[in-house]
C-alpha angles and dihedrals in degrees: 000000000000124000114237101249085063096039086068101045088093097108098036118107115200111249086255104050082055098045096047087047078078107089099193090047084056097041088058092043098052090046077043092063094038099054086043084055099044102035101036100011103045096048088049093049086048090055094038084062094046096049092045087047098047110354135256095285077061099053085043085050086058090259092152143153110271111213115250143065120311100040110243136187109233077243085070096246122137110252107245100256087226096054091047096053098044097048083042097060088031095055091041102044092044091055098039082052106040092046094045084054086050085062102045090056100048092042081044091049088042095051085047101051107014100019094061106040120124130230118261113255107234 
């Protein structure tokens, strides 16, 4: 049997479903996340491959990811497939999570301080 504090919860929507209802809240944190990806996440993940490929003396010599397909090193060598697709994922799923859990904290943190408070009796 449910207790009463639960019987009532029908109506209540949880601080996340309302705020993602939202589709231009949505729209700029999906091109926040992308940016993030693209701009922070996408430079680390080019110096992560050149640092499990030669090491990081070679990253400090100007040993770097060129742009383009196929993936090359500036030395002119081919970037290993398997390299490329694990620091991809890697690079992309640590971001998407980390900043998701970034989200989950501040609209956490929101619901807890702004999203309770009572109106003033006048």
């Amino acid at each position: 049997m449910a207790t009463p504090e639960l019987q009532n919860t029908s109506g209540w929507r949880d601080t996340a479903e309302r705020i993602f209802q939202n589709t231009g809240l949505t729209v700029v944190w999906v091109i926040f996340v992308g940016a993030f990806v693209g701009f922070i996440s996408w430079p680390i993940r080019n110096r992560v491959l050149v640092w499990w490929s030669y090491g990081q003396h070679a990253y400090e010599s100007g040993v770097h990811v060129l742009k383009g397909r196929p993936l090359k090193f500036s030395n002119g060598e081919l970037v290993p497939h398997s390299h490329d697709v694990l620091t991809a994922f890697g690079a992309f799923f640590i971001t998407v999570i980390g900043l998701t859990f970034l989200l989950i904290v501040i609209v956490r943190l929101y619901q807890r301080f702004v999203g309770r408070r009572k109106p003033a009796n006048h």
